[in-house]
N, C-alpha and C positions, 0 to 999 in steps of 0.2 A: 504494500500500500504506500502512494505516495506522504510525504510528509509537508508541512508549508513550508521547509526549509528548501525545497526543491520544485516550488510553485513561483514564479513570479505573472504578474497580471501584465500582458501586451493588449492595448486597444486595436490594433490591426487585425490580431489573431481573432479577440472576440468579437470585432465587427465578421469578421470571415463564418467563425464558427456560428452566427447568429441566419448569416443569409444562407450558409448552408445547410443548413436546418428546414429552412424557409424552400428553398429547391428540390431537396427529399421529399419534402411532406405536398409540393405538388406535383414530382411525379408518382405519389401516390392515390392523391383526393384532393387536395387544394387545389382552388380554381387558381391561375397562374394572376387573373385579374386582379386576387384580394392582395395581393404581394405589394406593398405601397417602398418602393426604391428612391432611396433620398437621390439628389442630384450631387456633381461633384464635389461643391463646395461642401454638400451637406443640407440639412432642413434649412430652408431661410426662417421658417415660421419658429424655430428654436434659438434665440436669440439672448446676449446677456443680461440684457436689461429686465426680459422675463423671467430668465432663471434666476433671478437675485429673491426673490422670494423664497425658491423651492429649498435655500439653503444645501444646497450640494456644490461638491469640492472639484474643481475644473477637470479630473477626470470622468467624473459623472457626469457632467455637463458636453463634455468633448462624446462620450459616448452616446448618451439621446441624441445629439445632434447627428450622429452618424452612422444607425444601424437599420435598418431596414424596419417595418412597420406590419400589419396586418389591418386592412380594412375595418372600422369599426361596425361593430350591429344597431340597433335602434337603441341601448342602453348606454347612452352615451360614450365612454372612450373602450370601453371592451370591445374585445376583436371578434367578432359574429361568429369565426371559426373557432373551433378547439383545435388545441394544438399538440396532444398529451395527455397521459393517464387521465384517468377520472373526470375528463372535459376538461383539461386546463383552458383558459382564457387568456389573453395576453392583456395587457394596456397598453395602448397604443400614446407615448408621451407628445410624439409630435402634434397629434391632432389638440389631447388638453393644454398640451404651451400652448400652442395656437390658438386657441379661444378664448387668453387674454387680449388678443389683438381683433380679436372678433366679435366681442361683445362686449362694449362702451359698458363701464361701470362695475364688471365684475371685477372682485377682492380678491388681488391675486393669493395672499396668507390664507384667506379662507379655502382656497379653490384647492391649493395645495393640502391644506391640512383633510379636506378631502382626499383628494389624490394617496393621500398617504393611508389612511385609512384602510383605503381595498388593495392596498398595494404592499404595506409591509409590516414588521409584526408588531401586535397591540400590547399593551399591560392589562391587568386584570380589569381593569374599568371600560377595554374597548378603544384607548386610547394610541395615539400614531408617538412617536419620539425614541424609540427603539433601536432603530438604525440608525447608524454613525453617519455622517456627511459623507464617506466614503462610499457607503453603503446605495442599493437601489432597489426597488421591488420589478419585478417583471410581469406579472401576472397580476390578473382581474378578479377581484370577487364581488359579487352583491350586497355583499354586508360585513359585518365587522368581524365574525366568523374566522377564527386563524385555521384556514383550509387551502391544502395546496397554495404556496406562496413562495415564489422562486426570486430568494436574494442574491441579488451579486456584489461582491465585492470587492473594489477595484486596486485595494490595498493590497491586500492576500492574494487577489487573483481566483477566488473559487466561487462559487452558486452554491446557498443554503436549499435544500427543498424541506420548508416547513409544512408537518404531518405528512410524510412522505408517504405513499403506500409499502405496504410490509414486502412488496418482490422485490421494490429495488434497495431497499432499508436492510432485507435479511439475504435477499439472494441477489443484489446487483453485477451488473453484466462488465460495466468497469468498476476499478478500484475507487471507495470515495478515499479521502484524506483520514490519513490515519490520527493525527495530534489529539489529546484530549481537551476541547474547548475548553473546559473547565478550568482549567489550570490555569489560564490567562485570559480568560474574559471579562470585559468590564462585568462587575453584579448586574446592572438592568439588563444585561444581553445573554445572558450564562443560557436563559431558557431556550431559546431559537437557538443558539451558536451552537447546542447540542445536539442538535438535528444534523442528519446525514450532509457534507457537503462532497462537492466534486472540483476538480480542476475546470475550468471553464468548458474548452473542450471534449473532454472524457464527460464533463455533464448533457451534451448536445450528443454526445456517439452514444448513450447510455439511454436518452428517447429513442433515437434509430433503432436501438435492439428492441424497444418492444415493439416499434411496428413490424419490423422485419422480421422476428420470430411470431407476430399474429397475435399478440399479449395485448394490443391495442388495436382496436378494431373500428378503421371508419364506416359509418354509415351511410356517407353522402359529402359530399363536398364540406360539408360543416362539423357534421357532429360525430364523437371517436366515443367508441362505448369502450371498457375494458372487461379483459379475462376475471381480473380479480379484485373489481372496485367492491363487490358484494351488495351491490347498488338490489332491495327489493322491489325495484321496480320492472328491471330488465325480464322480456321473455322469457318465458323457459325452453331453451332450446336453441335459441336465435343467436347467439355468437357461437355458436358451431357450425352452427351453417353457414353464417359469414367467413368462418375461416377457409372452408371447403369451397365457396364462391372463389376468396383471393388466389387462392393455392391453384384452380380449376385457368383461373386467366393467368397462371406463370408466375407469381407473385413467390417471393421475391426478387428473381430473374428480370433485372427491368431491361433486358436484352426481348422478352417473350411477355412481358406484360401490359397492357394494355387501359390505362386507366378508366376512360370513358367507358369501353366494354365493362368493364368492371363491374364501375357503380352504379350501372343501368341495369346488370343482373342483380345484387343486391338486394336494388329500391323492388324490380318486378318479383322476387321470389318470395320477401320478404311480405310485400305486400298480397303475395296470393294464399300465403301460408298463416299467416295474421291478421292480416285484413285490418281491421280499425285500432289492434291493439300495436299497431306500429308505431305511432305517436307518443309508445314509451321510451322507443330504441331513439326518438329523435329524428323522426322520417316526416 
């Protein structure tokens, strides 16, 4: 297992390791449209005058400005698609910086202290301050909820996944960081920083294996059910079938695989064998 003495944090590597993430997952099921690609300078709409609220440390800021995006859905900055175990969601920062410049009067402190909210980890009261200035959330939740919440940190160089699921917690496909937080963690942070972390990119190759091995299962351009989120809502019977659709189009052979084929048989099998109860799987 790597240790952080052998970790340093590159912003080129994790702009890279970010859009290729974002390239896999459409040629798997992401529409290639929802892929929102900063231009060369970078997001114009992320700017410093904006970021002077969000309180973040110039390489946080160098990185919003620099990574690629996912189209948002009707709930304001979440990214419509999931992207990850158990529906992860992303936040999309460019779009919320942008909407200090977009909407005459909004409080940039308030809009942040939002922002921060669904994005990184709370104290017992529900509350954002958690995260060091170094620190980022990457992921989208609806509420205050610490579920699924992928920190990055540009100091260390690694990605927190807060309440990870137990496959890649007990049985991960790469090595996370071996160091015991505890031992050096500020106190307000002891409780997240003991959560699984990864090297930035063995974090991003470590999503790939569950699509690739079928441990994560899209349903449609949008929504990814899992093997083992233990969700009581999912079909019974329906992510087996799904795996035996992706496997049936070549999957993971993207030499023999076929996307659109794909998730046209999916939606049609799924919907002749379920019928109305497909609205569970996210159809």
């Amino acid at each position: 297992m790597p240790r952080l003495s052998q970790i340093t944090y590159d912003h080129a590597a994790t702009v890279l390791a970010i859009s290729d993430y974002f390239d896999f997952l459409a040629k798997m099921y992401l529409d290639e449209a929802d892929i929102l690609r900063p231009p060369e300078g970078g997001w114009p709409e992320i700017t410093s005058d904006r970021l002077r609220s969000l309180g973040k440390t110039d390489k946080v800021n160098m990185l919003l400005r620099y990574i690629p995006y996912l189209r948002s859905g009707i709930y304001g900055s979440k990214s419509e698609a999931e992207v990850g175990p158990s529906g992860v969601q992303l936040y999309n920062w460019m779009e919320s910086i942008g909407n200090l410049g977009r909407r005459s009067g909004l409080d940039a402190e308030a809009h942040f202290e939002v922002a921060k909210v669904i994005t990184e980890p709370l104290n017992e009261h529900g509350e954002p301050g958690l995260a060091p200035p170094h620190a980022v959330g990457l992921t989208s939740t609806s509420d205050n909820i610490m579920y699924d919440r992928w920190i990055l940190d540009t100091e260390l160089g690694v990605i927190y996944w807060v309440s990870c699921p137990d496959r890649m917690r007990y049985e991960p496909t790469r090595e996370p960081v071996l160091d015991d937080w505890y031992d050096f963690s500020p106190e307000g942070e002891r409780e997240w920083r003991c959560e699984p972390a990864w090297a930035v990119v063995d974090f991003f190759e470590l999503l790939k294996d569950q699509f690739l091995q079928l441990f994560s299962l899209p349903v449609s351009p949008t929504s990814v059910r899992d093997m083992g989120d233990g969700k009581p809502a999912e079909v019974e019977g329906a992510l087996p079938l799904v795996q035996a659709i992706y496997r049936e189009h070549g999957w993971p052979d993207l030499n023999r695989y076929r996307k659109d084929t794909c998730l046209k048989a999916v939606r049609e099998r799924l919907e002749e064998r379920y019928g109305e109860e497909c609205w569970r799987l996210g159809l």
